[in-house]
Backbone bond lengths (Angstrom), bond angles and torsions (degrees), N, CA, C in turn:
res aa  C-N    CA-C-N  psi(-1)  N-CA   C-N-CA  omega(-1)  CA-C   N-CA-C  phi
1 X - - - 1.435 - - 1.512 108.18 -
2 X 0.999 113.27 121.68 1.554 128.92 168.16 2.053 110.43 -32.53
3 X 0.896 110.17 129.01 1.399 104.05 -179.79 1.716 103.87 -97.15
4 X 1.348 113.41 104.30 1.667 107.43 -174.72 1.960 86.26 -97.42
5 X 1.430 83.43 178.26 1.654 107.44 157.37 1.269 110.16 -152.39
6 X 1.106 121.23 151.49 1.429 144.57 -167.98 1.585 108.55 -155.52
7 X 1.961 93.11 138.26 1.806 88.40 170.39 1.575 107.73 -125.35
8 X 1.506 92.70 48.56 1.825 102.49 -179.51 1.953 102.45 -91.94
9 X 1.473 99.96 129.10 1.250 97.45 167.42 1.702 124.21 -70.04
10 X 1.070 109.32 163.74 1.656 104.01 167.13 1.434 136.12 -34.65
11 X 1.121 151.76 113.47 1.375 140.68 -175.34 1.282 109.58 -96.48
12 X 1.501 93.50 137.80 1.795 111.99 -170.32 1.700 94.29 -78.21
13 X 1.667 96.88 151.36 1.422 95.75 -173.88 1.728 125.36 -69.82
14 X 1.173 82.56 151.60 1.955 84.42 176.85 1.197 127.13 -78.87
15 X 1.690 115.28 -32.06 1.503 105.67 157.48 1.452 97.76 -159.88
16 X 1.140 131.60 -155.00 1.461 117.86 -137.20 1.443 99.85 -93.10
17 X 1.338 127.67 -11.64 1.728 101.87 177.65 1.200 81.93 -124.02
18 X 1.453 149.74 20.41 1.654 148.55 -168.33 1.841 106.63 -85.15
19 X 1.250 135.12 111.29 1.536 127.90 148.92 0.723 136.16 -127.90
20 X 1.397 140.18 136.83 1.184 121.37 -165.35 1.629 110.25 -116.43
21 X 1.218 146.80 107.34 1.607 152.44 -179.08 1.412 103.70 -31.26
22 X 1.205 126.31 167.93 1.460 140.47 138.66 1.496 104.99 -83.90
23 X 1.693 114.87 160.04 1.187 128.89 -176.68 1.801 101.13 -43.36
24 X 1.522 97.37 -55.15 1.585 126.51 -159.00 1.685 97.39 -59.86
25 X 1.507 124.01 -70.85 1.370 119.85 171.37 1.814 129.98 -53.64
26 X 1.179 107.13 -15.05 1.277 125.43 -176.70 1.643 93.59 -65.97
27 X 1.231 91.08 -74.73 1.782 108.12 -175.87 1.542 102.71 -54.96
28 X 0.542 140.46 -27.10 1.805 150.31 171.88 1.514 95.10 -54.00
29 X 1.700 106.42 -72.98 1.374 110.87 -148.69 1.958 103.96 -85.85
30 X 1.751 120.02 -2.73 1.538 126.12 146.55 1.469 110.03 -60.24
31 X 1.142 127.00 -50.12 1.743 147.83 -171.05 2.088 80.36 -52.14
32 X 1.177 109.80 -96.85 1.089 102.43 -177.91 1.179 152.11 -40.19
33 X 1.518 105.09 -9.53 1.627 114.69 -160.39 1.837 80.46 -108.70
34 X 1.327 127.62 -42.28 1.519 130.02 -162.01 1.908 86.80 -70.90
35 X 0.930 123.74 -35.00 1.228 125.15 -165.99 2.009 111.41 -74.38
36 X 1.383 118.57 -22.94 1.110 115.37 175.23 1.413 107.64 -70.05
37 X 1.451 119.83 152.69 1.258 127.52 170.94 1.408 119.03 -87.48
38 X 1.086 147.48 86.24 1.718 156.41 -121.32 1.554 93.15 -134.31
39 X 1.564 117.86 -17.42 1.860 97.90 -177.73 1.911 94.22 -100.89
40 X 0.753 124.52 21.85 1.761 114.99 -176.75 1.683 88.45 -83.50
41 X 1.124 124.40 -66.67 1.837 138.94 -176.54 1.490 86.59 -122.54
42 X 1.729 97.51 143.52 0.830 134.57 171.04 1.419 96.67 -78.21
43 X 2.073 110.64 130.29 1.591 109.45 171.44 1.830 100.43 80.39
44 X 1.381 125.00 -20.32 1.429 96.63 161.84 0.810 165.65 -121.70
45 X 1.719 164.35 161.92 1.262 122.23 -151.95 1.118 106.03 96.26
46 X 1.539 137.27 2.72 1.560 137.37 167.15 1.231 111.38 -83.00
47 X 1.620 107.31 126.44 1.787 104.85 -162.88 1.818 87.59 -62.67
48 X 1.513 76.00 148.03 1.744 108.55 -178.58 2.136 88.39 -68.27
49 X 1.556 97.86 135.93 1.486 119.19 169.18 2.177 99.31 59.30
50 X 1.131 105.87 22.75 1.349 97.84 158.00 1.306 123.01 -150.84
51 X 1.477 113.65 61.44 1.668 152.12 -175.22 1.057 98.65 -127.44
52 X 1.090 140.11 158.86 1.231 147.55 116.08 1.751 139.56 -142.67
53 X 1.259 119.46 104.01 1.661 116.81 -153.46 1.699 98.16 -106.36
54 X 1.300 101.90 97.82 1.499 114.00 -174.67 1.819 105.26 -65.65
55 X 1.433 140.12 112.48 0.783 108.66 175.15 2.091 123.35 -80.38
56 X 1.462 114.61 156.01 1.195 111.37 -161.05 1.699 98.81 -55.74
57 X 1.419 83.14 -137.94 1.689 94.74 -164.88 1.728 107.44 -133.71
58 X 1.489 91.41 4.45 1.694 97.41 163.60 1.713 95.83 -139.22
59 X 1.636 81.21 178.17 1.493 112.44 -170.70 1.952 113.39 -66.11
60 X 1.236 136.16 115.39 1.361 108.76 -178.32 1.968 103.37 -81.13
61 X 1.252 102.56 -40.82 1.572 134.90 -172.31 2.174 85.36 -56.72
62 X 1.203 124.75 -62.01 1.608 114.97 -176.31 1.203 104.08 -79.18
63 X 1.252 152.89 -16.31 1.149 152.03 -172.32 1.418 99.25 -88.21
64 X 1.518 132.25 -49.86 1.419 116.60 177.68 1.225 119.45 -76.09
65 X 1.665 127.64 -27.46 1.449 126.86 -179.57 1.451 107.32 -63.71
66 X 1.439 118.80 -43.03 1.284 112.34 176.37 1.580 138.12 -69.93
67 X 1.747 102.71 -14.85 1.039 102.92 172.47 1.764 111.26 -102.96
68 X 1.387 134.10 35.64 1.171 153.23 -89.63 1.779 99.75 172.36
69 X 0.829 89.78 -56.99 1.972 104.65 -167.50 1.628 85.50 -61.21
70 X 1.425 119.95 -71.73 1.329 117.38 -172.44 1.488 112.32 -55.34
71 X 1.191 149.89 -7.68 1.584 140.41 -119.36 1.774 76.52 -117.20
72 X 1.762 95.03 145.13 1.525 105.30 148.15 1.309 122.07 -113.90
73 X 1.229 110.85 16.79 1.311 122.04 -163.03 1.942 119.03 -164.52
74 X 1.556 122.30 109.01 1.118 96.56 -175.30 1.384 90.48 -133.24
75 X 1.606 110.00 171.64 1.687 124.38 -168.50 1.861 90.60 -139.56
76 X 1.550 109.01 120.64 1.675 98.19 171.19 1.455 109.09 -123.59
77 X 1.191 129.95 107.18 1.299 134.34 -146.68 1.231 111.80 -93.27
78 X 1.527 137.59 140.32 1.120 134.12 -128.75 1.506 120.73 -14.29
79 X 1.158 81.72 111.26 1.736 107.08 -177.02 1.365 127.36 -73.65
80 X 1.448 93.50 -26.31 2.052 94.32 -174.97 1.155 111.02 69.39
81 X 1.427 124.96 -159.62 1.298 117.25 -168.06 2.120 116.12 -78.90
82 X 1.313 82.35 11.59 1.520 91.00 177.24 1.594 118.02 82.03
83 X 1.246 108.22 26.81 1.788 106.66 178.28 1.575 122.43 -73.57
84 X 1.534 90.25 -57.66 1.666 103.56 -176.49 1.652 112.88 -63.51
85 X 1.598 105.93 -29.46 1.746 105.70 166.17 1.383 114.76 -60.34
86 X 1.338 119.71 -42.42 1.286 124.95 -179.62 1.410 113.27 -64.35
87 X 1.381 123.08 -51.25 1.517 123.28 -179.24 1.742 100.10 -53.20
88 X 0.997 150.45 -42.21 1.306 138.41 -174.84 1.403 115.24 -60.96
89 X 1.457 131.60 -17.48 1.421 130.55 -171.51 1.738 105.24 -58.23
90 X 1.768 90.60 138.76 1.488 132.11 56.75 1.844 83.55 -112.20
91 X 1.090 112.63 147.16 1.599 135.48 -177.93 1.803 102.54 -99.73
92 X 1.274 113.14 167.35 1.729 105.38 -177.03 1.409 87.44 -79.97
93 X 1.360 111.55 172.11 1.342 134.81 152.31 1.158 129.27 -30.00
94 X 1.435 124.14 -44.14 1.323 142.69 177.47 1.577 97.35 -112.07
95 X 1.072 106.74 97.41 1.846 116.62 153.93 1.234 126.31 -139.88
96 X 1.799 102.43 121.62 1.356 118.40 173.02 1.441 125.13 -94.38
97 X 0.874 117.58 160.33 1.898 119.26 -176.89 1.605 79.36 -152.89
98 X 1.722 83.02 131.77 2.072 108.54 155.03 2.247 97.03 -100.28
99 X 1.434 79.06 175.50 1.461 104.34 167.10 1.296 102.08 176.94
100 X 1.406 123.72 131.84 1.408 134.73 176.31 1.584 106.45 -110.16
101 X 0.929 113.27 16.38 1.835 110.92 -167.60 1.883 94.44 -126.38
102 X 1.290 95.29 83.31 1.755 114.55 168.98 1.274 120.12 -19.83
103 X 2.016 110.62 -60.55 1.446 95.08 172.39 1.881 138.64 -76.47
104 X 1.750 95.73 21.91 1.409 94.52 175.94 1.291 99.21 -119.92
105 X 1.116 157.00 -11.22 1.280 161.64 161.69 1.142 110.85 -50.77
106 X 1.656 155.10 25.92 1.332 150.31 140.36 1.622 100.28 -107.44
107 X 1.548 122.12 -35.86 1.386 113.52 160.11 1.700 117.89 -48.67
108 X 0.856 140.36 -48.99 1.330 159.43 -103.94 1.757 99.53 -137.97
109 X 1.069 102.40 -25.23 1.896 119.83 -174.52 2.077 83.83 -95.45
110 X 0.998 111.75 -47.99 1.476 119.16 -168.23 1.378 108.17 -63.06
111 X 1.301 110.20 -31.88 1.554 116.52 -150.47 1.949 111.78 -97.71
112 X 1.988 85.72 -45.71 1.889 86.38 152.60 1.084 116.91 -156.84
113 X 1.151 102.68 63.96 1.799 107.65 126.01 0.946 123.27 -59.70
114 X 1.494 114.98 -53.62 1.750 128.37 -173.86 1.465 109.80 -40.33
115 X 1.629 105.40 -52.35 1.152 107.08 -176.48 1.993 119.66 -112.24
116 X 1.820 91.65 80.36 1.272 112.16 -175.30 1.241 125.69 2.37
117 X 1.897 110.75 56.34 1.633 121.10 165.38 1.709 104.10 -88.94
118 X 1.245 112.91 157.88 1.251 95.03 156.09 1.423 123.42 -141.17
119 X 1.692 101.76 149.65 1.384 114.73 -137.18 1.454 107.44 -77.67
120 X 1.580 152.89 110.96 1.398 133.49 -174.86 1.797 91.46 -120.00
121 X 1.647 94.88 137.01 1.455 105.02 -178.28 1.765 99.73 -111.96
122 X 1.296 90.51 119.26 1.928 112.76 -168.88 1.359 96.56 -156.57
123 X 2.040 90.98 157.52 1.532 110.85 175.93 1.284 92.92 -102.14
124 X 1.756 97.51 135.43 1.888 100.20 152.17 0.966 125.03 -94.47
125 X 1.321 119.30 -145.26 1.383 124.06 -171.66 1.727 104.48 -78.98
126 X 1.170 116.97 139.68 1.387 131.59 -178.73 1.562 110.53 -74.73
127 X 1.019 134.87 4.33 2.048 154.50 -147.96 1.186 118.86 148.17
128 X 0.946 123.81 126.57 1.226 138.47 148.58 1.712 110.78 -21.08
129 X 1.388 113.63 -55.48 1.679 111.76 -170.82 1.449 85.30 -130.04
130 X 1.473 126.61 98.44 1.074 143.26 157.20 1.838 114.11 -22.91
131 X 1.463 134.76 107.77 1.177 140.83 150.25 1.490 128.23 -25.44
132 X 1.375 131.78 128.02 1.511 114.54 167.90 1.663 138.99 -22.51
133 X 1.739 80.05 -53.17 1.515 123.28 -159.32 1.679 102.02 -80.13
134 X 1.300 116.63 -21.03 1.727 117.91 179.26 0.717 134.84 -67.65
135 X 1.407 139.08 154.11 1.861 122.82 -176.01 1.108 101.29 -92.46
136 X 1.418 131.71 152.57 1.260 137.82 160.71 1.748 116.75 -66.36
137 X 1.746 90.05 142.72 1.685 97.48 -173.06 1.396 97.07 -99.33
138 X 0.953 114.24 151.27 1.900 116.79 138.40 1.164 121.42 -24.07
139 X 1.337 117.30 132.79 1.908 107.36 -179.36 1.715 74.25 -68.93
140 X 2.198 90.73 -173.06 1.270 117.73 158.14 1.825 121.80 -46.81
141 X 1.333 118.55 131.26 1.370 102.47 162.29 1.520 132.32 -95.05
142 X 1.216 104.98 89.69 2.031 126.40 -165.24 1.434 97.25 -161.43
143 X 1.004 110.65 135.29 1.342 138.48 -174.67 1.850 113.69 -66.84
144 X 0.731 108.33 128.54 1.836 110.47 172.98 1.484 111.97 -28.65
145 X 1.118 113.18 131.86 1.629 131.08 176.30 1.481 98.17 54.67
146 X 1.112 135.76 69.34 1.645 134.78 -165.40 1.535 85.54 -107.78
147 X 0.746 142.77 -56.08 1.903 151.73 -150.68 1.189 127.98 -111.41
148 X 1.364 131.63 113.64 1.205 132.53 166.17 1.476 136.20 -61.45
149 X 1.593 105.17 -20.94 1.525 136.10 176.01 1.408 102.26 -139.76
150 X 1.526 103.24 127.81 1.539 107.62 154.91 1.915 112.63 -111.20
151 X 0.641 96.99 136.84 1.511 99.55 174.92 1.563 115.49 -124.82
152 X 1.584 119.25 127.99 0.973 151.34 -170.25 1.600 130.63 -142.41
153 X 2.181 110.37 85.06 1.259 101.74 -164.87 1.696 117.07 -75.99
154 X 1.734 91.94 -39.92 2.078 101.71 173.72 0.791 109.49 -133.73
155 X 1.585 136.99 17.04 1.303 136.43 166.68 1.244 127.93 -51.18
156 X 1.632 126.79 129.29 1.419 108.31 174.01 1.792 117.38 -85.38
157 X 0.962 134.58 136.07 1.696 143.02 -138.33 1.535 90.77 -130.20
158 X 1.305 101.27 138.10 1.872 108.92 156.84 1.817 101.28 -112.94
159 X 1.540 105.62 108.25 1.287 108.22 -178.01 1.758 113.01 -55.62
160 X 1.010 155.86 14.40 1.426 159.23 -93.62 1.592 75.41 -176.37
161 X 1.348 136.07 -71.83 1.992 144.19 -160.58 1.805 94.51 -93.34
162 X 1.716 114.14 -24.17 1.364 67.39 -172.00 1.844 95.60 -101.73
163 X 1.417 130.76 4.76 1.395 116.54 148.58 1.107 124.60 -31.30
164 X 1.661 93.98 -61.23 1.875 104.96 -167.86 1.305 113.55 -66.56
165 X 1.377 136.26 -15.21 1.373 142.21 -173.95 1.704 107.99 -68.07
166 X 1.512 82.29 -52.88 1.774 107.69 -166.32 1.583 112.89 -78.34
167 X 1.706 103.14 110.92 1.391 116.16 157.15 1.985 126.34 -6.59
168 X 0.783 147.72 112.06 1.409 143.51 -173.94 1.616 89.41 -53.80
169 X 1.321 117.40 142.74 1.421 139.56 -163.17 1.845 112.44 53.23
170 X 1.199 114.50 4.22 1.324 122.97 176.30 1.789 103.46 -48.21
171 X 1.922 101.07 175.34 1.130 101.50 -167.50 1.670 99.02 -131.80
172 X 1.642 136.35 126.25 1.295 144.62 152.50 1.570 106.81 -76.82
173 X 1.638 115.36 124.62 1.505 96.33 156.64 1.759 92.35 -126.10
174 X 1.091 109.31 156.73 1.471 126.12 -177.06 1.254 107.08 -142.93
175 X 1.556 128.45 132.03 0.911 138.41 179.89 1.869 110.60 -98.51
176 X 1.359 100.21 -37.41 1.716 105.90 155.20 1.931 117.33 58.36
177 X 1.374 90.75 31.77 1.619 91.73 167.56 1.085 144.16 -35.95
């Protein structure tokens, strides 16, 4: 981290959820946030009252069932323990779910199997817009035009694999927090 200095005091907020840091508290409150341990559980370890996950202004849960109803084919990319895939059923015929994060993949095997998804354990894309400095992953392992729906609630995606995944007129929804 860049070591700045600044001799700006705090700025009072601009409107009711608006703040803006000083150089000095900024770097304070990176110091602290790099310092939580966030890979033990997934989601914990986020300083208490300095999160915040606004939800949008549409449905992610109606937005995928509906594009879903038509589907013969769906892909839900890191899945987690597989809940929110499950709340959308009846699912197409053909449904796949990834997860690359080991300790959720016996949740997630539990959750749909039952309801004939099937489970593939893979890394995705590490960002959205891949870094200089990054190593290259493996694309997805699914075959070209495999999917009619991809679904993606916080996954980070390389638009480049999930074209090639998706059926020509196919459908991406991303919720992209």
């Amino acid at each position: 981290m860049a070591n700045c200095s600044s001799s700006h005091t705090a700025q009072q907020p601009q409107a009711a959820n608006s703040y803006t840091p000083t150089v000095v508290e900024f770097d304070r409150l990176m110091a602290e946030g790099l310092s939580v341990d966030v890979e033990a559980y997934w989601g914990a370890g986020f300083p208490i009252g300095r999160y915040r996950a606004d939800k949008p202004h549409w449905s992610y849960e109606a937005t995928a069932r509906a594009i879903l109803a038509d589907a013969g084919s769906a892909l839900d990319m890191g899945t987690g323990e597989g809940g929110v895939l499950a709340s959308l059923a009846p699912l197409p015929n053909l449904t796949v779910a990834y997860e690359g994060w080991w300790p959720t993949v016996p949740a997630a095997q539990a959750t749909l199997r039952p309801l004939g998804v099937h489970l593939v354990v893979a890394l995705g894309s590490a960002d959205n817009v891949p870094r200089p400095d990054q190593q290259a992953r493996p694309g997805l392992p699914f075959q070209a035009e495999a999917f009619d729906v991809v679904l993606n609630r916080h996954e980070a995606f390389d638009p480049v694999e999930v074209r090639r995944i998706l059926k020509p007129r196919g459908r991406f929804l991303t919720e992209g927090r």
